[in-house]
C-alpha positions in Angstrom: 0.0 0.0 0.0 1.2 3.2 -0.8 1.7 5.4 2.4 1.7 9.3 2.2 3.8 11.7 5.0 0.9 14.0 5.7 -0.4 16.1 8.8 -1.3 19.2 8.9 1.0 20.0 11.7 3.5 20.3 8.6 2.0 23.3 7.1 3.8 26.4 7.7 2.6 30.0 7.4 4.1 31.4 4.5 3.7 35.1 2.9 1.0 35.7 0.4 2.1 35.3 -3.1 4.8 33.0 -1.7 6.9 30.6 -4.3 5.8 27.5 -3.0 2.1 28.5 -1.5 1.3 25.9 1.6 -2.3 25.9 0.1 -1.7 23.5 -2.7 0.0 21.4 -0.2 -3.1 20.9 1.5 -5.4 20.9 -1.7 -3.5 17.8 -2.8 -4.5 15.3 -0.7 -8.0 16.6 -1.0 -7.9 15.9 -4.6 -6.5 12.6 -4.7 -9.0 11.1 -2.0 -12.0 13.4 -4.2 -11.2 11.6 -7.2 -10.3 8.3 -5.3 -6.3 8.0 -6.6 -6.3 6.8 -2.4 -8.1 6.3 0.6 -7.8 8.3 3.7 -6.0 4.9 5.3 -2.8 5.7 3.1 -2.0 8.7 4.9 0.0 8.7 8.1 1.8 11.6 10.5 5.3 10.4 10.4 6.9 10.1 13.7 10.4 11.8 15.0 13.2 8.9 13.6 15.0 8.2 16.6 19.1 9.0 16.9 20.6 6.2 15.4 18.2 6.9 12.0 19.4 10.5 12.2 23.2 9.6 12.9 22.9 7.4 9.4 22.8 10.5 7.4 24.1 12.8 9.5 26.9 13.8 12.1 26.5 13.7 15.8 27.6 18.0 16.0 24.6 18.3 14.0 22.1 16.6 15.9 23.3 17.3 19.1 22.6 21.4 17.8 19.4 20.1 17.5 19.2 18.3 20.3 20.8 20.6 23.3 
């Protein structure tokens, strides 16, 4: 099953006439479950990754200046 990162806990107040408007952000999932593309069930509000995810990708002065 296809899953989709999506929460509106994500959507960030941006200036009108913005490049990347947050509205279409939101309008897409809408349209996709209007026109039945998916189902509300494919969409889930991903969780923090815990340190050793993080520490994959990244280095530990960077987390840890998100961290402290």
């Amino acid at each position: 099953m296809l899953k989709i990162a999506n929460h509106p806990a994500f959507v960030l107040p941006l200036p009108e006439r913005h490049r990347f408007p947050m509205e279409k952000y939101d309008l897409l999932p809408q349209q996709l479950l209007y026109e039945g593309s998916i189902e509300a069930v494919n969409f889930f509000k991903p969780e923090l990754p815990d340190n050793q995810h993080i520490l994959a990708v990244h280095n530990k002065t960077y987390l840890d200046s998100y961290t402290s």
